[in-house]
C-alpha positions, -999 to +999 in steps of 0.1 A: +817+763+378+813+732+395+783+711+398+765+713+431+773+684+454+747+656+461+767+653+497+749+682+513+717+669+511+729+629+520+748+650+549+713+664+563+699+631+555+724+609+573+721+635+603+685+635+609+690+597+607+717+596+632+704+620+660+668+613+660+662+644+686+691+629+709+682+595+712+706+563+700+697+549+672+679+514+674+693+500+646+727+490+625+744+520+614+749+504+582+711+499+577+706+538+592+731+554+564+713+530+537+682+539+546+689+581+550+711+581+514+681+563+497+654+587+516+676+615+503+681+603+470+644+603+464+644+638+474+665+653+451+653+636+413+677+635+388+688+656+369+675+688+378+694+685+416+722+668+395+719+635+415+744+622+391+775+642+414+772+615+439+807+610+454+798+595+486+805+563+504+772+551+515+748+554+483+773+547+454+785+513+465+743+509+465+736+520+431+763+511+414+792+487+436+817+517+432+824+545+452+809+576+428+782+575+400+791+590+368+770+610+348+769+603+318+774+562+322+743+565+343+708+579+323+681+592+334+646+602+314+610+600+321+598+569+301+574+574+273+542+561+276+532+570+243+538+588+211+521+615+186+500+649+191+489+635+225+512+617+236+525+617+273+555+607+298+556+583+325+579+576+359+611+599+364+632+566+365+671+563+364+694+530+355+731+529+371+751+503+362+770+484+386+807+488+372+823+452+384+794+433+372+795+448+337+834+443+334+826+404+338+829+380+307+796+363+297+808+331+314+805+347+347+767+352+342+764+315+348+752+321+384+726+355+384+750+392+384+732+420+395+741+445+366+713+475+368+701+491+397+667+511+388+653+541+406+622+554+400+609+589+412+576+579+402+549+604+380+531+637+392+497+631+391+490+668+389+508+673+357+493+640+343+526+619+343+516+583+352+534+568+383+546+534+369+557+512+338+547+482+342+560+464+313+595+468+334+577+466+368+590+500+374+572+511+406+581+544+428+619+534+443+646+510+439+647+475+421+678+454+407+681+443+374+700+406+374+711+389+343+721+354+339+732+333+312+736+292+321+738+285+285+769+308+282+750+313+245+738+349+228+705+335+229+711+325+265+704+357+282+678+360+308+668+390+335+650+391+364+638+428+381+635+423+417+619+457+432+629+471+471+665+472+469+691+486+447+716+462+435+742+470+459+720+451+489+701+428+467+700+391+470+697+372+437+658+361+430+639+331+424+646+314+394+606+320+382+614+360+385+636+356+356+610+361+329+625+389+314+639+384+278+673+396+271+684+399+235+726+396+232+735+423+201+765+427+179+776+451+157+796+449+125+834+456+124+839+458+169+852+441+194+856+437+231+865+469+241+840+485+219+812+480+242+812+504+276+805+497+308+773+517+309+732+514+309+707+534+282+670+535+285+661+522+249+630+527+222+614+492+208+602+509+174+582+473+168+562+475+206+563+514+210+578+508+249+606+514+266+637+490+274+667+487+291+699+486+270+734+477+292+768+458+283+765+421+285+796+403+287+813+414+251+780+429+238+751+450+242+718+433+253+685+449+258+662+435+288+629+432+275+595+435+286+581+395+293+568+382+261+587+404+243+597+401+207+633+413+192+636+451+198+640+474+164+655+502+171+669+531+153+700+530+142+725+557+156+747+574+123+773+592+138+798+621+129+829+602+110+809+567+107+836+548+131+822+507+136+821+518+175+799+543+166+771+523+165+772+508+199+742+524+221+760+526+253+790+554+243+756+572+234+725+586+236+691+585+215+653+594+226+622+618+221+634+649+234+609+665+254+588+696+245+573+717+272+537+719+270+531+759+294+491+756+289+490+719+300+522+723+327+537+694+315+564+679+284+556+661+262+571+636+240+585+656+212+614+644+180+636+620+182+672+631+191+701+612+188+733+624+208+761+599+192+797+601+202+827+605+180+854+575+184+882+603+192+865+603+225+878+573+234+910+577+229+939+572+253+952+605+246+928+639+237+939+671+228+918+687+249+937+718+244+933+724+208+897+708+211+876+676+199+846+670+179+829+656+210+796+641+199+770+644+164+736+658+172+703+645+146+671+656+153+644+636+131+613+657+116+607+682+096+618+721+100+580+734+103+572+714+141+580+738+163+595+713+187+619+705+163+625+739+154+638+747+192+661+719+190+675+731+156+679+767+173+694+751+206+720+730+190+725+751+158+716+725+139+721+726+095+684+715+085+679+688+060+652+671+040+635+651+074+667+657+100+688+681+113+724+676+121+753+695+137+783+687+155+787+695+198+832+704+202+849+703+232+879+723+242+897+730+280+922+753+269+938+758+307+918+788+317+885+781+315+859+753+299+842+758+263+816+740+243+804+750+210+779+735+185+789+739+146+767+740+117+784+735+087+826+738+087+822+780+091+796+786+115+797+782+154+778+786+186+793+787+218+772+770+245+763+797+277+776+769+302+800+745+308+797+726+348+822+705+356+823+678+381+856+656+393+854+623+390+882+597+396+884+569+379+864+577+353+853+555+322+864+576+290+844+586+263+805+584+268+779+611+263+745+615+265+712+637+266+703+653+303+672+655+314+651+685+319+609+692+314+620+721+291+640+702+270+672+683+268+709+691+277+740+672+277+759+651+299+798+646+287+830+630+295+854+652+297+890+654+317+890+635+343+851+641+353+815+647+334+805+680+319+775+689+320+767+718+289+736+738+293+725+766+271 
């Protein structure tokens, strides 16, 4: 089954734009398809109308300065505004990395790179999600993220979020807007290639706040909130304990959401990390005979019930605080499979498997998709993204 196509709705879009009930437009048609494919991506919210398919040649370039969005480089969450028995969700808000800008060595950051392009959806005041985060200055629409490092130093990092434009038609800020701390990271045992071209919304365990993880030269930096400390953050323990492993951006780690029927509305629920194996990023996969795709950890304890649906989703082994399993892939010729293993003996095979082309593709990234009733996955897989549902 393939995913649905972003282009039909960018198609109406870029019509309505175009005819205006038979009259010329009045302005560039440059500006008009800009303008229609950002009008349309606000109506369609990721994931749930699978934004992430974007293949066409007006919006992409925007977002991300290539000519298609992939899934699972992208991410996508509502932030979390807070933690705990009553804790609640923010902005719908999505980061997409632009590709060339991430490929660049830290020396290029000497002059401001646009390297994030954030859109935000905004809350839903009826089902009490707020409409902003303003530690980011995440407002309702699109805002670049820009890094620059003069000092071409790890401690010389610096962002600036510029809102009204995605990064694709931005112009680089004032040099005051950069008040944004960036925090260069390294991790034991990698190198270069170790670190993907992609963007993860991150958890500051220290602050309790969201920020913005993305590649940085030959590392992995996280754009802070101004006067920011350090972030802590938990570490990812993957499924064969590879150094790459423990590199955010091949992965994917967050509160998964619990849906909340007598209040209409998720909630923040355990954290989930969705870490991928190192055989992913192979330059050859059997994808035949199948591969250990990804290592699924749930934090908590058996007895919340929140944790409890994600040990049933993912057929997860409980053990004393965590539960664990393993997510396999395998695309035997005739049709697309997903499992999730407990244990060497015991398997589930996941109810869906979409598939969406995408060419060229970055290999071997994963991570958790979206949804108010709790999370799915977004995978690599050949020569596209997967997504798996249940």
């Amino acid at each position: 089954m393939t995913v649905r196509s972003f282009g039909s709705i960018l198609g109406l879009a870029l019509l309505v734009a175009a005819c205006g009930g038979g009259e010329p437009a009045e302005e560039p048609a440059a500006q008009d398809g800009a303008g229609a494919a950002l009008a349309a991506l606000q109506a369609a919210p990721c994931d749930a109308a699978t934004i992430a398919a974007i293949a066409d040649s007006v919006l992409s370039p925007l977002l991300t300065g290539i000519g298609h969005v992939e899934n699972e480089v992208m991410d996508c969450q509502r932030l979390v505004m807070s933690t705990g028995p009553n804790g609640s969700y923010g902005p719908l808000a999505a980061l997409f990395p632009m590709d060339g800008t991430l490929a660049q060595p830290r020396a290029a950051f000497a002059t401001p790179q646009p390297a994030v392009t954030t859109y935000s959806w905004g809350g839903d005041a009826a089902k009490g999600y707020a409409d902003s985060y303003p530690e980011l200055e995440i407002t309702q629409g699109a805002a670049c993220v820009w890094l620059r490092n003069s000092a071409d130093a790890a401690d010389g990092w610096q962002a600036a979020i510029a809102s009204g434009a995605p990064c694709g038609s931005a112009t680089a800020p004032a040099d005051a807007a950069f008040n944004h701390p960036v925090f260069e990271r390294t991790y034991p045992d990698t190198g270069p290639n170790d670190y993907p071209r992609t963007a993860r919304w991150e958890w500051d365990l220290s602050g309790a706040r969201q920020f913005i993880g993305v590649k940085c030269g030959d590392a992995w930096c996280g754009v802070m909130a101004a006067g920011s400390a350090a972030p802590r953050t938990q570490p990812l323990v993957g499924g064969d304990l590879a150094p790459r492993e423990s590199v955010p951006g091949w992965s994917d780690a967050q509160h998964l959401a619990i849906y909340d029927s007598a209040a209409a509305r998720a909630r923040p629920g355990p954290w989930g990390a969705l870490v991928a194996f190192a055989g992913m990023q192979k330059d050859s996969i059997p994808w035949s005979e199948g591969i250990f795709a990804a290592h699924i950890r749930v934090e908590g304890a058996t007895s919340d019930p929140g944790h409890q649906r994600y040990l049933d989703w993912f057929f997860l082994d409980p053990y004393s605080g965590f539960s664990a399993g393993e997510f396999i892939l395998r695309f035997p010729g005739q049709y697309d499979e997903a499992w999730y293993e407990a244990g060497p003996m015991r398997r589930r095979q996941a109810k869906r498997v979409q598939y969406a082309p995408t060419s060229p593709h970055q290999v071997g990234t994963v991570r958790w998709r979206w949804e108010e009733t709790g999370e799915r996955i977004w995978t690599f897989c050949p020569s596209g993204s997967c997504y798996v549902g249940l």
